[in-house]
C-alpha positions as CSV (number, residue, x, y, z in Angstrom):
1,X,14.4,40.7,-32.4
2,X,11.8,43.0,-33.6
3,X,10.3,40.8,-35.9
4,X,10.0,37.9,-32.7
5,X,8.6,40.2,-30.5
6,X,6.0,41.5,-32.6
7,X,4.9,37.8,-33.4
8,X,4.6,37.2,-30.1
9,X,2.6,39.6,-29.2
10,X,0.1,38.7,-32.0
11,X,0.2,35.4,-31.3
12,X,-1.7,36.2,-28.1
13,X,-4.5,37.3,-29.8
14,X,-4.7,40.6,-28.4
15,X,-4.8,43.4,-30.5
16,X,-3.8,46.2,-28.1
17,X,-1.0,44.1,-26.7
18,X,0.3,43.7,-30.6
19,X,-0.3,48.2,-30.7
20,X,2.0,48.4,-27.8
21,X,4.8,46.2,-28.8
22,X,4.6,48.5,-32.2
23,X,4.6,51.6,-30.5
24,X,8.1,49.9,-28.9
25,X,9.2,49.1,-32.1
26,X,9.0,52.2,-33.6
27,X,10.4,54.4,-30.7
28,X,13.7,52.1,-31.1
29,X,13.7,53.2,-34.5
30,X,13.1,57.0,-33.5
31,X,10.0,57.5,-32.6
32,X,6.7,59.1,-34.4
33,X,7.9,61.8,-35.7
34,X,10.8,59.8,-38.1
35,X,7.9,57.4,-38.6
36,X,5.7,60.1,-39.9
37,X,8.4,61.2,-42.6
38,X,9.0,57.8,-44.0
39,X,5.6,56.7,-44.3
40,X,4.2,60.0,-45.0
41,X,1.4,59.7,-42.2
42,X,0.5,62.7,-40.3
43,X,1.8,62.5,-36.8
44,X,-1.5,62.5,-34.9
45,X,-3.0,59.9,-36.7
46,X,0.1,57.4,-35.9
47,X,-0.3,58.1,-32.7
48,X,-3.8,57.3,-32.7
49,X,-3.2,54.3,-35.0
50,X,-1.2,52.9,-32.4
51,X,-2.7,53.5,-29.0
52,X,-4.5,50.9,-27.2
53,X,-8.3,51.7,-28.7
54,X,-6.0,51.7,-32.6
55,X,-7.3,50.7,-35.3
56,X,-5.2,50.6,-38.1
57,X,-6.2,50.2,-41.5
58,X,-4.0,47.3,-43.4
59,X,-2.6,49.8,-45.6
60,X,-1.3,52.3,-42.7
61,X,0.0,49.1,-40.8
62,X,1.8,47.8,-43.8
63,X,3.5,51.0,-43.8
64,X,4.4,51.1,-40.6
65,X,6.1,47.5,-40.2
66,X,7.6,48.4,-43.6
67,X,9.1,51.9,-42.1
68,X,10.6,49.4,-39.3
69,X,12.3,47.1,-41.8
70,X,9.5,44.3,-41.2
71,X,6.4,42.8,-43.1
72,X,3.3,41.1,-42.6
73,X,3.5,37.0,-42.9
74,X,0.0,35.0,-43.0
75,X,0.2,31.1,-42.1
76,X,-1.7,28.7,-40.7
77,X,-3.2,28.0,-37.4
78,X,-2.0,25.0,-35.8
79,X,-4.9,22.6,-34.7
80,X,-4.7,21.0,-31.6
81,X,-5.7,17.3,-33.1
82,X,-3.1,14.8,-35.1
């Protein structure tokens, strides 16, 4: 379910709506503070990583979705012409 959501919320193209549905995400998995000891971030910068004005660099957000059981796919945007 975790995994939908999150692509859904990227799929809109909006990167602060993608933040908030992490920030989601990781509370159901218990909260900041258990992220911060599996991915060995300090606590203040995950919660700056994911606010609304986040920025994330690749390898922090990689850490995170990985902390959460989840990954990172690439594919193909679908054109609108056949």
């Amino acid at each position: 379910m975790a995994a939908e959501y999150l692509s859904t919320a990227i799929a809109g193209g909006s990167i602060e709506e993608f933040l908030t549905a992490l920030r989601y995400v990781t509370a159901a998995h218990g909260g900041i503070g258990v992220l911060a000891e599996i991915t060995q971030l300090n606590r203040q910068s995950l919660y700056k990583m994911l606010s609304d004005q986040g920025n994330p660099t690749l390898v922090n957000l990689m850490a995170v979705l990985k902390s959460v059981r989840l990954t990172l796919t690439v594919k193909p945007i679908e054109s609108d012409a056949a």
